[in-house]
C-alpha positions in Angstrom: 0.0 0.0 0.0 1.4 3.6 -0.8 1.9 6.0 1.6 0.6 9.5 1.8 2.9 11.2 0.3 3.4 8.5 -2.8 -0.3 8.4 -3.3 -0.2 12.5 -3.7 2.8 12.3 -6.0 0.4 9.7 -8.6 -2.5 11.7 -8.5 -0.3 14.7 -9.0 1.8 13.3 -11.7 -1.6 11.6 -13.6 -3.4 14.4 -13.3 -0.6 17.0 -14.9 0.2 14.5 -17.6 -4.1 13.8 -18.7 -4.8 17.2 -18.4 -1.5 18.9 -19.6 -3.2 21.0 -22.5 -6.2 22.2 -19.9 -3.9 23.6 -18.0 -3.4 27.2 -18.0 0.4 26.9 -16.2 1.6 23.2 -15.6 3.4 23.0 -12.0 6.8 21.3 -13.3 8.8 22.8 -16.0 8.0 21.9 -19.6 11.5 19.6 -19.7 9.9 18.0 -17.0 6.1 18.1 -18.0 7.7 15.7 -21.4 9.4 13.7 -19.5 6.8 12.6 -17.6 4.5 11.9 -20.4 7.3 10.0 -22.0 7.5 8.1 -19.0 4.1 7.2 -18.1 3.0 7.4 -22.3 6.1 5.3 -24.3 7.8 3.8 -21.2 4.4 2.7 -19.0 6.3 3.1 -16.1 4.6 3.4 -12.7 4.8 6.7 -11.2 4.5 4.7 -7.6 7.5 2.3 -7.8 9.3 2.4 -4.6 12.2 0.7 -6.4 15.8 1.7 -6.8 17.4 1.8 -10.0 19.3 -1.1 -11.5 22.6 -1.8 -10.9 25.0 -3.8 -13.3 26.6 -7.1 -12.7 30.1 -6.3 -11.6 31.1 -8.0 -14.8 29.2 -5.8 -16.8 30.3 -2.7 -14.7 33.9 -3.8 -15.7 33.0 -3.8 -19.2 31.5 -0.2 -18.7 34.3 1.1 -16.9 37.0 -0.3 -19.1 35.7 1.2 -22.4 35.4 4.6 -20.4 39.0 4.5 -19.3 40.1 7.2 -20.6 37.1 9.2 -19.8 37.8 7.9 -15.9 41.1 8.2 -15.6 40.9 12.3 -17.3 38.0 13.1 -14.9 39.2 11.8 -11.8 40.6 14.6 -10.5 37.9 17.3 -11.8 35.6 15.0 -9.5 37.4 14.8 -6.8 37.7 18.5 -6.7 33.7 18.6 -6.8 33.0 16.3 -3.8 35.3 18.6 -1.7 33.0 21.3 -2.3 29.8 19.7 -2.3 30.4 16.9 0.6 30.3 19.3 3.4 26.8 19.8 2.8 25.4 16.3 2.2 25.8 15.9 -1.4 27.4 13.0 -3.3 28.7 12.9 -7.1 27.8 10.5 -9.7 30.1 10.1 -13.3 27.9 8.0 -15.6 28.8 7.4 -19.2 26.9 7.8 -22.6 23.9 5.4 -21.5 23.7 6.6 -17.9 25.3 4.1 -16.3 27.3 5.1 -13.0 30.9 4.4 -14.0 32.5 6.5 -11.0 30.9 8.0 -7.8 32.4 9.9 -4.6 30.3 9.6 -1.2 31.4 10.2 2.5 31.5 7.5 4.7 28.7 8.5 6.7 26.2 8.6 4.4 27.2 6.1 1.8 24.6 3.5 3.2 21.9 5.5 2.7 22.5 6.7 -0.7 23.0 3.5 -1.9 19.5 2.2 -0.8 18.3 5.9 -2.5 20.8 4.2 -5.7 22.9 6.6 -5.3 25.5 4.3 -5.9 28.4 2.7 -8.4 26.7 0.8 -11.4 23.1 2.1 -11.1 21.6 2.6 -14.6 19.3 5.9 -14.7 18.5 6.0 -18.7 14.6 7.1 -18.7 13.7 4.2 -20.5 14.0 2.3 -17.0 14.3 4.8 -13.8 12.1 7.6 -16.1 12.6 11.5 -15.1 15.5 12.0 -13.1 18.8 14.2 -13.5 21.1 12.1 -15.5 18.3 11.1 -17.8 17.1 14.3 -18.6 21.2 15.2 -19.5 21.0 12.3 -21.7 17.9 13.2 -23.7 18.1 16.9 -23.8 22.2 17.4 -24.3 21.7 19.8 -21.8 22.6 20.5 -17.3 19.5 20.4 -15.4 18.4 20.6 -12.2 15.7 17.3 -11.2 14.5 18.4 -7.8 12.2 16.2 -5.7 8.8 16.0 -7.1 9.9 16.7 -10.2 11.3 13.0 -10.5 8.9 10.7 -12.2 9.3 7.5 -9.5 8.0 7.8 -6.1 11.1 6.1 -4.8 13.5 9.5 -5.8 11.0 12.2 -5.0 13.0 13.1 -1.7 16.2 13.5 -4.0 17.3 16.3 -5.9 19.7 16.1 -8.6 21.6 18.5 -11.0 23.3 16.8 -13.7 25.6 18.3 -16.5 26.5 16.6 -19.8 30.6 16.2 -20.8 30.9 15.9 -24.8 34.0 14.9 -26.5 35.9 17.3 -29.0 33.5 16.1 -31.9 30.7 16.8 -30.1 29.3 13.7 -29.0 28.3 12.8 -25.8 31.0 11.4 -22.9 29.3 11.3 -20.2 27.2 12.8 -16.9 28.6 15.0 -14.1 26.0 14.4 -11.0 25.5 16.1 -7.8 22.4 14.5 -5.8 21.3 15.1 -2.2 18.9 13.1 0.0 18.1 15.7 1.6 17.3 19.6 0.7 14.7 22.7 0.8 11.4 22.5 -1.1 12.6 25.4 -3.3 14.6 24.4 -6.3 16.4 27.9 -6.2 18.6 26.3 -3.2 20.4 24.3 -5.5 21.7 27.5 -8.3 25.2 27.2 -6.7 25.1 23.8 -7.1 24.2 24.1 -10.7 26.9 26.7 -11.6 29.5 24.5 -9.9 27.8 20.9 -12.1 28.2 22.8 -14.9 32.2 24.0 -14.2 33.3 20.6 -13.8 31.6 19.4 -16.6 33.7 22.0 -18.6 36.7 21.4 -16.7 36.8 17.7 -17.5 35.5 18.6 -21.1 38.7 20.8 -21.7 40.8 18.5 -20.2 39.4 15.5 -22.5 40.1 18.3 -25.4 43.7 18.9 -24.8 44.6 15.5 -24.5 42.9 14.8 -28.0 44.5 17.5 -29.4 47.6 17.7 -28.3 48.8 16.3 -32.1 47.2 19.7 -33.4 47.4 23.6 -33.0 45.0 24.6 -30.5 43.7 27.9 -29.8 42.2 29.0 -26.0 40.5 32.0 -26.3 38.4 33.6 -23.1 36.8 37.3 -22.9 39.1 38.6 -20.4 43.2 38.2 -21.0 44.2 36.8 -18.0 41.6 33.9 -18.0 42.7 32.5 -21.7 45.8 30.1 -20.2 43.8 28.8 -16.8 40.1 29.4 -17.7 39.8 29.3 -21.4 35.7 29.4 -22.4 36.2 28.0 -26.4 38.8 26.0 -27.4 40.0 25.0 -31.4 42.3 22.7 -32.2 43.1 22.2 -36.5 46.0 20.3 -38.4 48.7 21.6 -40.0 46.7 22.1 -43.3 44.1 24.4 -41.9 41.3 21.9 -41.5 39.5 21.9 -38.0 39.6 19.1 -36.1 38.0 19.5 -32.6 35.7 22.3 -31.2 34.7 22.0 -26.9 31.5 23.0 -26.9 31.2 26.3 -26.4 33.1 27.0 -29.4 30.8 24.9 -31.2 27.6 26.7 -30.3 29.5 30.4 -30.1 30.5 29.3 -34.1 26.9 27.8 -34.6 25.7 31.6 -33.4 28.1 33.7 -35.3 28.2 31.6 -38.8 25.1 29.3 -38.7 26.6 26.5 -39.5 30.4 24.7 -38.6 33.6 26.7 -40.3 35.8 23.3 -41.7 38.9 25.3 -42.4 40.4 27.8 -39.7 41.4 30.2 -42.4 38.2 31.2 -42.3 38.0 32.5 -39.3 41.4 34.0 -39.1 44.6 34.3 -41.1 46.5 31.2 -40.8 49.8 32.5 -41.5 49.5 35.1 -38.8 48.4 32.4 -36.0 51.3 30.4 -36.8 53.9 33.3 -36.5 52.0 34.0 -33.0 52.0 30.7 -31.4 52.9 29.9 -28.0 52.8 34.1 -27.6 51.5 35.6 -24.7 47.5 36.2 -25.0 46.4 38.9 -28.1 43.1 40.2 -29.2 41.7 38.4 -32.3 41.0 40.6 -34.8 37.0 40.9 -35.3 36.1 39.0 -31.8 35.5 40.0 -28.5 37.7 37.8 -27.1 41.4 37.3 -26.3 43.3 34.1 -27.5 46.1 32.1 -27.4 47.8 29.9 -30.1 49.8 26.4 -29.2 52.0 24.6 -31.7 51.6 21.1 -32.0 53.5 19.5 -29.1 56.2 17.2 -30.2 54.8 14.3 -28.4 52.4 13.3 -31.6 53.6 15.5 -34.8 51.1 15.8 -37.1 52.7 13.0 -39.7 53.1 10.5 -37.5 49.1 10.0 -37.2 46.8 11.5 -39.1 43.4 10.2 -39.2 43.4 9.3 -42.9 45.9 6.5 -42.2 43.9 4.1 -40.7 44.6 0.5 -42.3 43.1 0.8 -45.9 41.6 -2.8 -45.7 39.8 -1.7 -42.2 38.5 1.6 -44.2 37.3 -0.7 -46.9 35.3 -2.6 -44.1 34.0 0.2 -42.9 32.8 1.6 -45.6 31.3 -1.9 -46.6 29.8 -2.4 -43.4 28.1 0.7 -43.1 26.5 -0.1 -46.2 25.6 -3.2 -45.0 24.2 -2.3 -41.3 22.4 0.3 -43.0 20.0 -2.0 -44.6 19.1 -4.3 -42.3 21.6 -6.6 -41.7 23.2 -7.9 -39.1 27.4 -7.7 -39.6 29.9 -10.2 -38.3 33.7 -8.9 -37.1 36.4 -11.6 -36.8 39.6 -11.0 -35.9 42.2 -12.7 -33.3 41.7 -11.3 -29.8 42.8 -7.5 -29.4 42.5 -6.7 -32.8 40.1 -4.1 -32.2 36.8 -5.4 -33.5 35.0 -3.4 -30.8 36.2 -0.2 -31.9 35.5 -1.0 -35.3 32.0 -1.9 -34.3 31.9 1.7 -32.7 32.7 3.1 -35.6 30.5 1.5 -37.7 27.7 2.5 -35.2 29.1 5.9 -35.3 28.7 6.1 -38.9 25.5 4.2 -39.6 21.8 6.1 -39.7 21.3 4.7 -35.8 24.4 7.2 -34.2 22.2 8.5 -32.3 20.6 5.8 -30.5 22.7 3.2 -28.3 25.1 1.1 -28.2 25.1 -1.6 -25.8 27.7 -4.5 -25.8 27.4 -7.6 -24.3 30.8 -9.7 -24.1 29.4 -13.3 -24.2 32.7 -14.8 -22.5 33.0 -12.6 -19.7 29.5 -13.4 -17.9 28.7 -16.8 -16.3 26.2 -19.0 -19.0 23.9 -19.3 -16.3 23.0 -15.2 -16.6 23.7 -14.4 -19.9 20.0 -14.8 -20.8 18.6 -13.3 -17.9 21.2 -10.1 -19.2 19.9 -10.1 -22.7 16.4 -10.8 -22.3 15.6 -9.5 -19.0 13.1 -10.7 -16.6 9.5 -9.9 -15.4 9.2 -9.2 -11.4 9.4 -12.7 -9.8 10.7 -14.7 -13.0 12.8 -16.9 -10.7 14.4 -17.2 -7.4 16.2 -14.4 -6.4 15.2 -12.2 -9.6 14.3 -8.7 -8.6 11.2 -7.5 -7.4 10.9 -4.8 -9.9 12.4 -7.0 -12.8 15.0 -6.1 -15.6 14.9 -4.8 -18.8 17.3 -7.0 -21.2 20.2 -5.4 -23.0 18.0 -5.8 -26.5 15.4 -4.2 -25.3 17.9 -1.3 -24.1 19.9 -1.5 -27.4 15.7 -0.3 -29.2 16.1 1.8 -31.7 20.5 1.7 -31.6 22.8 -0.9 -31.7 23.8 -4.6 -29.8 26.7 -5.5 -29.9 27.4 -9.2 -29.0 31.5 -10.0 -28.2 32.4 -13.2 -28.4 29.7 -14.9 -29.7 31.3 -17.8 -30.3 30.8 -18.8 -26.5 27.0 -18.2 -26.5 25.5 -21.4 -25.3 23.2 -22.8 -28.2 20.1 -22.4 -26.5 20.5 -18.9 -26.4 21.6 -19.1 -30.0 18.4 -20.2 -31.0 16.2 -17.4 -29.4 18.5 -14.9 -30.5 17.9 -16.0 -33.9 14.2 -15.7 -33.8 14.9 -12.0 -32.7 16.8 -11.7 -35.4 14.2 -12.7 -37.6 10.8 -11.4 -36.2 12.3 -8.7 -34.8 10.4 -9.7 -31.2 12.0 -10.3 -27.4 10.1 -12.0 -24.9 12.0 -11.1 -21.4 11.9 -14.2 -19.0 8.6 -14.8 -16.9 6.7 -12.7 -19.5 3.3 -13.5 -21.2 3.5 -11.6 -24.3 6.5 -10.1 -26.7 7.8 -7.2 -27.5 9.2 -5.1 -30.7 12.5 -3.8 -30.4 14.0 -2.3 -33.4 18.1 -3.1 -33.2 20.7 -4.0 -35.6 23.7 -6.7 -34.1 27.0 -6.4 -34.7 28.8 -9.2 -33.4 32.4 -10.5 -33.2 34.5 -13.2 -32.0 38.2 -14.8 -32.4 37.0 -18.0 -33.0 36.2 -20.1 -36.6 33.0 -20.4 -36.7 32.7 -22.4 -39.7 34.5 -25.2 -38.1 32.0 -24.9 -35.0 28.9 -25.3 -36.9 30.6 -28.5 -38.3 31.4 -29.6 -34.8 27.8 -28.7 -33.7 29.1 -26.3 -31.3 27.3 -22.9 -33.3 23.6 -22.9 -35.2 24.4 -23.6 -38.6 21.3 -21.1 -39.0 22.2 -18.6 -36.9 25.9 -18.5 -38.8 24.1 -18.0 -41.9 22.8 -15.2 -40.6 25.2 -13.3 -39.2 28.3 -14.7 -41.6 26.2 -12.3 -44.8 28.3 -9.6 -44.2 31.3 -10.9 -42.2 35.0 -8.7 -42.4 38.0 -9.9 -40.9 40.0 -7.7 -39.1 43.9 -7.7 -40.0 46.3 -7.8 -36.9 48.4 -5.6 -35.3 51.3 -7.2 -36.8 49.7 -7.0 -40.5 48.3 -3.7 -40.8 49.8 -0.7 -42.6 49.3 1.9 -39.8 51.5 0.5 -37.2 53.6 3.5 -37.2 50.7 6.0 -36.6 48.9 3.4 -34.4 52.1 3.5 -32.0 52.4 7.2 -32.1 48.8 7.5 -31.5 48.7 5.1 -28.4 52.2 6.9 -27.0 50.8 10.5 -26.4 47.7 9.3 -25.0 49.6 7.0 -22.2 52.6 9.6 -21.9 49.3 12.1 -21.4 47.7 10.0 -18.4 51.3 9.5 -17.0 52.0 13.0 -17.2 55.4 12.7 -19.4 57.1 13.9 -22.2 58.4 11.6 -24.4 60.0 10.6 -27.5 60.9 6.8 -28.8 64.7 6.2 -29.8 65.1 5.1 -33.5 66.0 1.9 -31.5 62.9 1.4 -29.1 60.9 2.3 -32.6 62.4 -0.4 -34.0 61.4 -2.9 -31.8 57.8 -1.9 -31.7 57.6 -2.4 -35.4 59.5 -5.5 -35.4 57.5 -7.4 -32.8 54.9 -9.6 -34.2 52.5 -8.5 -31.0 50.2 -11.9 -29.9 47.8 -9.5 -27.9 47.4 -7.1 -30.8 46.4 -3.0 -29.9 45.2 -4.6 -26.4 48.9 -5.7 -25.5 50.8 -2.5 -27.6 48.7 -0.7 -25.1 49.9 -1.9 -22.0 53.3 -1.9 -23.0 53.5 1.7 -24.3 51.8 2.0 -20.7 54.4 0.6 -19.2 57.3 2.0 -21.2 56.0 5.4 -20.2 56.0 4.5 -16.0 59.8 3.4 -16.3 61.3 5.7 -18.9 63.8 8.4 -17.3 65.2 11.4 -19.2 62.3 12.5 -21.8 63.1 9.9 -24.6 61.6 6.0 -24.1 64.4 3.8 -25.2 64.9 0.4 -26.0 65.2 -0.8 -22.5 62.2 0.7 -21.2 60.2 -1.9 -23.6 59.4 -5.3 -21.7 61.8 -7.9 -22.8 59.5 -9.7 -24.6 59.3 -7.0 -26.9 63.1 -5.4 -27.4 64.3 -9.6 -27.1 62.7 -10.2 -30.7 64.7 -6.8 -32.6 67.3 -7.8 -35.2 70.4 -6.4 -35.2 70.4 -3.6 -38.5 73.4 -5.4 -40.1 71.1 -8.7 -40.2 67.6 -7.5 -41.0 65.6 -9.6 -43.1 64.5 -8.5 -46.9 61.0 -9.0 -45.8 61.0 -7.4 -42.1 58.0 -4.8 -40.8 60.2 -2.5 -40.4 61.5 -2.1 -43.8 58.3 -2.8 -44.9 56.8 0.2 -43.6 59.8 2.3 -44.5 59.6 0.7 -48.1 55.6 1.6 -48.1 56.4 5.4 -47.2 59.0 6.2 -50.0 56.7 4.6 -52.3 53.6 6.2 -51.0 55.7 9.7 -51.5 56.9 8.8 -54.7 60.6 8.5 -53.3 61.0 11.8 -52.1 63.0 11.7 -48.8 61.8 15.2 -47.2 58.4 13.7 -47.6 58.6 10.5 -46.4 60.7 11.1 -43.7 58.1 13.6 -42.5 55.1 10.9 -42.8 57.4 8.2 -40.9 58.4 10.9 -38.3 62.0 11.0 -38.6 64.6 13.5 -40.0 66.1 13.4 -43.4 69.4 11.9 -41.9 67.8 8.7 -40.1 65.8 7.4 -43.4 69.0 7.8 -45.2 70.3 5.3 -42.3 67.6 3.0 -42.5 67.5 2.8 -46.3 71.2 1.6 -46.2 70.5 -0.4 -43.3 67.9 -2.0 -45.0 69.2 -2.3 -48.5 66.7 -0.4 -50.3 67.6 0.5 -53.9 66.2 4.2 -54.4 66.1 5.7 -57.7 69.1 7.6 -58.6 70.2 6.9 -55.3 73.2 4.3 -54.6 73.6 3.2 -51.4 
């Protein structure tokens, strides 16, 4: 039975929603009137639930957290600041990512209990699809910070909280994440929580900058702030293009101050200001720009990724085939299949297909089929009804293809789905229907599956291990992944991975011709997954601002030949062979693309016996 003050909260929240348009003033804001009759109208939630959100299996939060590592690891700090000034006064903060789940949280001791039975707590989910209006779910569907206080929370069980949320987006604009400050407890009036608000929204910028510069920090960047001394510390829009001209990365008050000013996105900095004169100002103190109000700042590219060594345009030309393939594919209906051996980045690749297909703006929800016992993988893809089984939640759960509606599933490692569960993913595959455990009818969900796996599937449907059917229908459109060892961007891949893990250890480095070497020699087992960890590791030890060939694990530096003795048919002549030729044997050139000066590709090409026309060496 409902108590008082639940029962009032359903007849207020059914009344406002039936008789909306009657209404000369609603009592809720209109972000909040919609998202109430979203909730009650497309979701059917139950205004009186008493029940906290749901909270992912700490395998799944693994998943979540790992994928956001980056993310974490930048906004860490920015978070930590936030909880200092908040925690005084009761208030705890939540990180979620893109989909809303809680990925990072800070709480005092005192009151940690009772904001986790509030779920207030690490892996709740708050999309409004399940836990309708609250803060982080109105961030997530309005791109917008927002305050969600008491009443104005859809569920009986949060109308005591109040939360003000903040959305994080990434320099292409696309959502990160959700800065979150909640309380338990607070005043009736929604004004008491403005400072909060302005302080949601600072950290949200602070860790959006942050995310900026280390993206950037291949390109020229411009901060620029209205007041001269703020531009260095403080900046409000930040720009960041490559050495041709061609914007790369806006933070998003740049975006929307360009969006104001031009009406649409400028794609060339030139046409904002004069390129030459930015370049003959960089790293100056802070100058007026010409036609703005402002005051900005110009950074060179820092030397820890030059702009040759990994431009986005040199991505593997087989995985850009792929992608372009499988976009094409996805696009009409079909579900796609990524093989490749383990770490060869088929996830990222199924994010980028995503990215680029007609569905970018819906989800994308993974599901690593190896990595959760076989006894809940069904529960976690279906879902369940309220008493479905023993020890199922009283509320239920909503399956991960029913959160995936309208977006993207992606299934790792299919290959270790038990076949049961490969026969009732097939029928959703083909009727387009999920029926979560314990319920009585079906339901529509409108997805597309991307799914990968290491494993030959072809030999496991003739073993009986995997649904002949089921292969038939995912194997359509099926693209194999190249690995590490095989794919023409190795050079830019390393480069790439070294400023990002000399960024989070807060070095400066650059790889001896020798440590280079090595990295392109080794025939790397563990693909980008291991190159990774051992640039991560490389970075922790190195001493003196260059990462040299004993600062590589000894796995790695034991398998370099010596120069006199390299093979005809090495990597690393391979890829210095593939640069001359891509440049048409000009030296300048391709020693700029690989890098390197003039003098060490001279080396190299005697070291490596490379015949260059009207060269003799």
């Amino acid at each position: 039975m409902l108590a008082a003050n639940s029962r009032a909260h359903v007849d207020c929240v059914s009344r406002v929603v039936k008789n909306a348009d009657r209404l000369p003033q609603a009592p809720v804001p209109a972000l909040i009137l919609d998202s109430w009759r979203r909730s009650m109208d497309l979701y059917r939630l139950d205004p009186g639930s008493q029940q906290g959100p749901r909270i992912l299996s700490q395998n799944l939060l693994n998943e979540c957290r790992e994928r956001a590592e980056l993310f974490l690891r930048i906004a860490s700090d920015a978070v930590a600041r936030l909880h200092g000034r908040v925690s005084g006064a009761d208030y705890c903060v939540l990180l979620t990512d893109a989909q809303g789940r809680t990925i990072d949280y800070r709480v005092e001791a005192a009151i940690r209990n009772d904001c986790r039975k509030a779920g207030l707590y690490l892996g709740t989910c708050w999309s409004e699809g399940e836990e309708g209006t609250c803060g982080v779910a109105a961030v997530l569907t309005n791109k917008a910070p927002v305050t969600v206080h008491k009443r104005d929370h859809f569920r009986a069980a949060f109308i005591g909280l109040t939360c003000t949320a903040a959305p994080v987006f990434d320099p292409q604009g696309e959502l990160l994440g959700v800065v979150d400050v909640s309380a338990l407890q607070s005043p009736d009036d929604r004004r008491s929580q403005h400072l909060i608000r302005q302080l949601v929204e600072q950290t949200a910028r602070e860790i959006e900058n942050a995310f900026f510069m280390h993206s950037s920090q291949g390109h020229w960047v411009m901060r620029a702030h209205g007041t001269p001394g703020y531009v260095e510390s403080q900046p409000d829009y930040l720009l960041a293009w490559d050495g041709d001209g061609r914007l790369q990365a806006l933070n998003s008050l740049a975006r929307q101050h360009l969006l104001e000013r031009h009406g649409r996105l400028p794609e060339h900095i030139g046409e904002l200001f004069d390129l030459d004169q930015l370049r003959r100002a960089s790293d100056a103190s802070a100058q007026r720009l010409p036609g703005w109000q402002l005051y900005g700042r110009v950074s060179a590219p820092r030397c820890l990724r030059p702009r040759a060594q990994a431009p986005q345009h040199t991505q593997d030309p087989r995985i850009e085939q792929h992608l372009r393939l499988a976009t094409r594919v996805k696009d009409c209906n079909l579900a796609v299949l990524v093989q490749g051996e383990t770490g060869a980045g088929k996830e990222v690749f199924a994010r980028q297909l995503h990215g680029q297909s007609q569905r970018r703006t819906g989800p994308f929800v993974t599901l690593n089929c190896a990595a959760i016992p076989e006894s809940l993988i069904e529960s976690e893809l279906f879902g369940y009804v309220a008493g479905a089984f023993t020890g199922a939640s009283s509320k239920g759960m909503q399956g991960l293809l029913q959160q995936a509606d309208g977006g993207t599933l992606f299934l790792d490692e299919i290959g270790d789905m038990p076949l049961s569960l490969q026969t009732r993913l097939l029928r959703v595959l083909a009727e387009g229907e999920v029926a979560p455990l314990g319920a009585a009818r079906r339901e529509r969900v409108d997805i597309q599956v991307i799914c990968a796996t290491h494993r030959d599937l072809a030999a496991m449907v003739s073993e009986g291990r995997f649904r002949e059917d089921l292969y038939f229908r995912l194997a359509n459109a099926r693209f194999d992944l190249p690995p590490l060892r095989e794919r023409a961007d190795r050079l830019g891949l390393i480069h790439r991975m070294l400023a990002e893990e000399a960024q989070a250890c807060a070095v400066e480095v650059m790889l001896a011709d020798a440590a280079l070497e090595a990295l392109l020699t080794y025939r790397w087992p563990g693909n980008l997954r291991q190159l990774r960890q051992v640039l991560r590791y490389a970075c922790a030890v190195c001493d003196g601002g260059q990462l040299r060939l004993e600062d590589l694990p000894q796995e790695v530096r034991g398998e370099v030949e010596p120069a006199a003795q390299a093979s005809a048919s090495s990597p690393a002549r391979q890829v210095l062979l593939d640069a001359l030729i891509r440049h048409r044997w000009k030296p300048a050139e391709a020693a700029r693309a690989l890098g390197i000066s003039r003098a060490t590709l001279y080396r190299r090409v005697h070291e490596h016996r490379i015949e260059m026309p009207r060269m003799k060496v």
